[in-house]
MMTF fields as JSON, N, C-alpha, C and O atoms, coordinates in Angstrom:
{
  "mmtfVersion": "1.0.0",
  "mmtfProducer": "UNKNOWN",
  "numBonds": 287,
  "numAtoms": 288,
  "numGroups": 72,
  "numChains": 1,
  "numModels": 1,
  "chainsPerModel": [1],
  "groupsPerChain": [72],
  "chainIdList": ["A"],
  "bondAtomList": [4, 2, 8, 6, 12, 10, 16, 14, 20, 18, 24, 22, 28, 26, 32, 30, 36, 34, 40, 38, 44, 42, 48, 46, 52, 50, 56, 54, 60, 58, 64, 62, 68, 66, 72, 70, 76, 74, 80, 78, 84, 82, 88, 86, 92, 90, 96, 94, 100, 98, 104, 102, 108, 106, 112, 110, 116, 114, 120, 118, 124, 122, 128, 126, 132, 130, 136, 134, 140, 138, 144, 142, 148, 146, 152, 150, 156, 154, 160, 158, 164, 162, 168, 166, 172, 170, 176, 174, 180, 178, 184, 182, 188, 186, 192, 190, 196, 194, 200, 198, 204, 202, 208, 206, 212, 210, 216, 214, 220, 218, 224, 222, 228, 226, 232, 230, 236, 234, 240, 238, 244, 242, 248, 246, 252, 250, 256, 254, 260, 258, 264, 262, 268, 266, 272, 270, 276, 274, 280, 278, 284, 282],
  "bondOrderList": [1, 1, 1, 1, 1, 1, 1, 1, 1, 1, 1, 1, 1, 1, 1, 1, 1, 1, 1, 1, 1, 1, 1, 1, 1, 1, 1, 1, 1, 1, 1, 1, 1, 1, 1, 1, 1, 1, 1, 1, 1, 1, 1, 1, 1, 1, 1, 1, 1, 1, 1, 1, 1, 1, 1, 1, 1, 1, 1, 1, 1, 1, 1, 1, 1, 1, 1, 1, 1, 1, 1],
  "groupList": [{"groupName": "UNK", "atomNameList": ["N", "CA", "C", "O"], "elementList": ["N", "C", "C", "O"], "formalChargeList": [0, 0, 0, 0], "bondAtomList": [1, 0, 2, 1, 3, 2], "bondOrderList": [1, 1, 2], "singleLetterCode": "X", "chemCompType": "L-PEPTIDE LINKING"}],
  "groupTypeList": [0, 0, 0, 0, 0, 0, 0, 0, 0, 0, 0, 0, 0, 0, 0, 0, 0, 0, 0, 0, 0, 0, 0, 0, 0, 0, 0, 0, 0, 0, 0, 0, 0, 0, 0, 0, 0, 0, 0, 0, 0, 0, 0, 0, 0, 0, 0, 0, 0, 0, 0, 0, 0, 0, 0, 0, 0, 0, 0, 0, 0, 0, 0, 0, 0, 0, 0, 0, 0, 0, 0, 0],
  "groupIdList": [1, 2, 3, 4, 5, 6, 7, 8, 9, 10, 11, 12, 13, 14, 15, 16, 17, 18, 19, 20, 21, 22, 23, 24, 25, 26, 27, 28, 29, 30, 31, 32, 33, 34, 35, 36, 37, 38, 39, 40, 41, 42, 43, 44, 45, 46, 47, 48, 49, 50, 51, 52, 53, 54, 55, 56, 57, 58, 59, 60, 61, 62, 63, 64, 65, 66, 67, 68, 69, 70, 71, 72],
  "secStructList": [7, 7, 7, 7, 7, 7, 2, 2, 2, 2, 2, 2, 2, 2, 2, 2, 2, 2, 2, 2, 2, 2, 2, 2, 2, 2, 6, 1, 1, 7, 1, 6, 6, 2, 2, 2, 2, 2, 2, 2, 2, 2, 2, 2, 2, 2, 2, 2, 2, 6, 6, 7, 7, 2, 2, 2, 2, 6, 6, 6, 7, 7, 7, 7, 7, 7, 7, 7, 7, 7, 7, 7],
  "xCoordList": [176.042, 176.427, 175.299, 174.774, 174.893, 173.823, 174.368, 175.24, 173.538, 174.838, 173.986, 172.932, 175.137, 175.052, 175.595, 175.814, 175.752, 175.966, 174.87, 174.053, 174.973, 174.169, 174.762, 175.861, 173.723, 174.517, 175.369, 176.34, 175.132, 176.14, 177.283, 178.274, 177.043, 178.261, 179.237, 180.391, 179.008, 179.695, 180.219, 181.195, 179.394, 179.819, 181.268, 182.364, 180.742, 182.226, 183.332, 184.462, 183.049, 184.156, 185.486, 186.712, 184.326, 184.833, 185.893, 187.055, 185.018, 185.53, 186.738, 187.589, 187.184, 188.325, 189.247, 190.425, 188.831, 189.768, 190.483, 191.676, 189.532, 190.193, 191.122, 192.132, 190.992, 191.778, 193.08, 194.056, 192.994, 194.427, 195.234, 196.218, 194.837, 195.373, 196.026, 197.221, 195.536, 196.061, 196.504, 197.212, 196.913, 197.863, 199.158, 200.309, 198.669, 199.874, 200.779, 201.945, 199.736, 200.098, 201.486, 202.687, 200.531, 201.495, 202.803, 203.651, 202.841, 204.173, 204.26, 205.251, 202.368, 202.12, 202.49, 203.478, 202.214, 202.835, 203.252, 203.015, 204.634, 205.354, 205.617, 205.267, 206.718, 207.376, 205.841, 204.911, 205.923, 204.818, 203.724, 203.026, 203.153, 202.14, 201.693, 200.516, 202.143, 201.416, 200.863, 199.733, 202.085, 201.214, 200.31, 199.822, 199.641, 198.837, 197.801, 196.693, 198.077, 197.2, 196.27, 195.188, 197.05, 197.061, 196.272, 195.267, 196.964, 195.823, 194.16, 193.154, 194.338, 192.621, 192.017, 190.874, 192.868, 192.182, 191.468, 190.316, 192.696, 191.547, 191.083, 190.81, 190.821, 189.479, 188.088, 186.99, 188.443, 187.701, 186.744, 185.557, 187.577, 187.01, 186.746, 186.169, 187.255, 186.467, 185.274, 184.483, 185.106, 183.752, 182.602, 181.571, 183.111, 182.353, 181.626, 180.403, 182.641, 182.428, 181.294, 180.383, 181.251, 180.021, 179.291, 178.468, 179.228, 178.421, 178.157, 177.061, 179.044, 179.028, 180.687, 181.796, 180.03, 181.709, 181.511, 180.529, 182.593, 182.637, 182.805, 182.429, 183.54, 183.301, 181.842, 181.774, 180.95, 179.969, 178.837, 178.068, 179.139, 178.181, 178.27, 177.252, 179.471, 179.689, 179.544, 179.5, 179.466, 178.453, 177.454, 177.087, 177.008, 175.46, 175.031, 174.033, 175.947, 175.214, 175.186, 176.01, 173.662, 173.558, 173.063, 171.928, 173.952, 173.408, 172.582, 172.599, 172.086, 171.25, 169.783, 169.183, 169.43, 167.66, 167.068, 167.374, 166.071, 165.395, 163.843, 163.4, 163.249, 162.098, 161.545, 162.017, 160.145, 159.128, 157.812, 157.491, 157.139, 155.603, 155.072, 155.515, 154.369, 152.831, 151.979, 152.203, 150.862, 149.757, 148.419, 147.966, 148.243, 146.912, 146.015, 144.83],
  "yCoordList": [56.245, 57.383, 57.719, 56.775, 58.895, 58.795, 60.175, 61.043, 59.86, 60.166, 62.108, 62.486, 62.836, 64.486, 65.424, 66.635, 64.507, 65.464, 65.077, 64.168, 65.8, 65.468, 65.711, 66.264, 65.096, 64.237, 65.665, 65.364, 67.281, 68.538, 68.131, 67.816, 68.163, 68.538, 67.493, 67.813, 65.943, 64.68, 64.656, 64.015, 65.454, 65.723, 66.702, 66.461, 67.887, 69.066, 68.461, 68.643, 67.418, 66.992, 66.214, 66.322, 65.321, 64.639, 65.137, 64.831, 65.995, 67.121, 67.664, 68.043, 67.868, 68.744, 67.654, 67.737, 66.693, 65.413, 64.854, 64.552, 64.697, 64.78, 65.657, 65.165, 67.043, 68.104, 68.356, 68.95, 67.993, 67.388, 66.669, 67.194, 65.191, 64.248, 64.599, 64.315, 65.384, 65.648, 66.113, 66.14, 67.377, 68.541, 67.832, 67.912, 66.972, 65.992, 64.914, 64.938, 64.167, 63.357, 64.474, 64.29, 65.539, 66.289, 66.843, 67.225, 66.827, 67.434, 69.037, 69.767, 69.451, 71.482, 71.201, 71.899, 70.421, 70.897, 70.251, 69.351, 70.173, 69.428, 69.939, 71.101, 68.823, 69.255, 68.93, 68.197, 69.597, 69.544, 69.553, 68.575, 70.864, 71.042, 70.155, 70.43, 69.241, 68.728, 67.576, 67.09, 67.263, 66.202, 66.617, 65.625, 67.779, 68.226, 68.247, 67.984, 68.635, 68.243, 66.951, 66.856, 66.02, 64.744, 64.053, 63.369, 64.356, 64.345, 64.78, 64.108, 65.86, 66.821, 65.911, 65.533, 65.311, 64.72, 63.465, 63.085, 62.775, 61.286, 61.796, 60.748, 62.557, 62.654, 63.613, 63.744, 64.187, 64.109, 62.824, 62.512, 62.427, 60.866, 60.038, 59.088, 60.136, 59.074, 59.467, 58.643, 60.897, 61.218, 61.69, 62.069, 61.562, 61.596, 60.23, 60.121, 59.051, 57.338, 57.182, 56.422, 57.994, 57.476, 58.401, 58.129, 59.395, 60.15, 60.976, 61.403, 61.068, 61.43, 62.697, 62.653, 63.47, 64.534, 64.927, 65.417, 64.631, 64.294, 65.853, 66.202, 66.803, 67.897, 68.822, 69.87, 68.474, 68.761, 68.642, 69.505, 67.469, 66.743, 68.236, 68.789, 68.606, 69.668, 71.041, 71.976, 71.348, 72.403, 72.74, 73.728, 71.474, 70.827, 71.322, 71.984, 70.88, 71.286, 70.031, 69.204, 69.785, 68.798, 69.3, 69.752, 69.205, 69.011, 68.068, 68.212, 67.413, 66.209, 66.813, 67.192, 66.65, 67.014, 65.476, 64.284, 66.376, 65.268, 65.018, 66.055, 64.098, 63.79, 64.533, 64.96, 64.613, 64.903, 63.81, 63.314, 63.539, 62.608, 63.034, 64.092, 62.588, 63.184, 62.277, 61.1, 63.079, 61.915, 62.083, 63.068, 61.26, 60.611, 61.36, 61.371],
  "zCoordList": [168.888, 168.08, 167.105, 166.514, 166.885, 166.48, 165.054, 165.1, 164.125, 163.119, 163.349, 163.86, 162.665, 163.148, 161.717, 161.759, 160.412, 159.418, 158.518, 158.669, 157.693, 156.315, 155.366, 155.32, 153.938, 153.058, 152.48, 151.786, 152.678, 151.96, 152.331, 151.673, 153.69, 154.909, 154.654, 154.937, 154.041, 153.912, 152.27, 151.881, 151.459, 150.432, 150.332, 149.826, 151.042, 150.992, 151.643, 151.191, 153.148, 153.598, 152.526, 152.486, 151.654, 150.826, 149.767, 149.5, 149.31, 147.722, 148.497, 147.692, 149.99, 150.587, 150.926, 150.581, 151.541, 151.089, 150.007, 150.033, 148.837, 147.969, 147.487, 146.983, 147.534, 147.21, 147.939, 147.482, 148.747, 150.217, 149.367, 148.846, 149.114, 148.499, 147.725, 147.81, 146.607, 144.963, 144.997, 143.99, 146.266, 146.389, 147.117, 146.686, 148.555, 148.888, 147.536, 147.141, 147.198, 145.653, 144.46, 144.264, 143.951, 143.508, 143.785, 142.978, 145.27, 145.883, 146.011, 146.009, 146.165, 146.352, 147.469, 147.693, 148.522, 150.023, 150.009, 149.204, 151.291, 152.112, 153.061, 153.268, 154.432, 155.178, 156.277, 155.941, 157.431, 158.317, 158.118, 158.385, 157.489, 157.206, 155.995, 155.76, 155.168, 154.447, 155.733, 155.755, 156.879, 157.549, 158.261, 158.802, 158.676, 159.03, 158.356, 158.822, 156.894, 155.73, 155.478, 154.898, 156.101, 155.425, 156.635, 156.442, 158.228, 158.727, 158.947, 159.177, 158.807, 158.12, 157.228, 157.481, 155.768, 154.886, 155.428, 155.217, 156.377, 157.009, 158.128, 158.714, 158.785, 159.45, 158.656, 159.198, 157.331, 157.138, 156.368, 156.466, 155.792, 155.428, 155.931, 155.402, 157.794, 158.204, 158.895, 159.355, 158.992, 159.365, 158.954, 159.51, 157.48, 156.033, 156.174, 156.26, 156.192, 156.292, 157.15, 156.818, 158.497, 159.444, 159.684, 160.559, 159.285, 159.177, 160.574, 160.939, 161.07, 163.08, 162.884, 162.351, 163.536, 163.953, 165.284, 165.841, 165.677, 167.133, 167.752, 168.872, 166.626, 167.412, 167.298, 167.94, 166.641, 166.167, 168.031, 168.453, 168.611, 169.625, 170.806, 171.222, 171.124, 172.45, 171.756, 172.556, 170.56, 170.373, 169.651, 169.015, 169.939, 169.568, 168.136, 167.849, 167.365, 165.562, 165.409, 165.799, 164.492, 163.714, 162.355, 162.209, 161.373, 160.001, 159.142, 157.919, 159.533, 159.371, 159.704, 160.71, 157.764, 158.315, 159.053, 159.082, 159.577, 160.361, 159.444, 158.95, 159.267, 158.859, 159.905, 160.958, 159.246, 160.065, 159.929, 158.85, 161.176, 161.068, 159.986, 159.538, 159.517, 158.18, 158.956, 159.237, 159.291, 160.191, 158.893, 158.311, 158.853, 157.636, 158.332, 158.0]
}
């Protein structure tokens, strides 16, 4: 697995996870859609965690800068 976000893209996932939570926590949603919610929130956290999104691979975005050589 070769990781496919960068550190924005793992940041916003995060900040929207959290914002899931606090809205689930509070009791703004319920009923289905908060579990829909709640699922969104852990995948985004767990693909925040490794840094890989699996739907990202089949239409080939990677957010992850890449270094470049510097040759002396």
């Amino acid at each position: 697995m070769t990781k496919n976000m960068g550190t924005i893209d793992r940041l916003i996932r995060i900040i929207l996870a959290v914002i899931i939570v606090i809205l689930l926590l509070n009791g703004s949603v319920a009923g289905t859609f908060a579990l829909v919610l709640g699922v969104f929130a852990a995948a985004f956290l767990g693909t925040s965690a490794i840094g890989w999104c699996p739907l990202y691979k089949p239409m080939n975005i990677n957010t992850k800068r890449t270094q470049q050589k510097q040759d002396s």
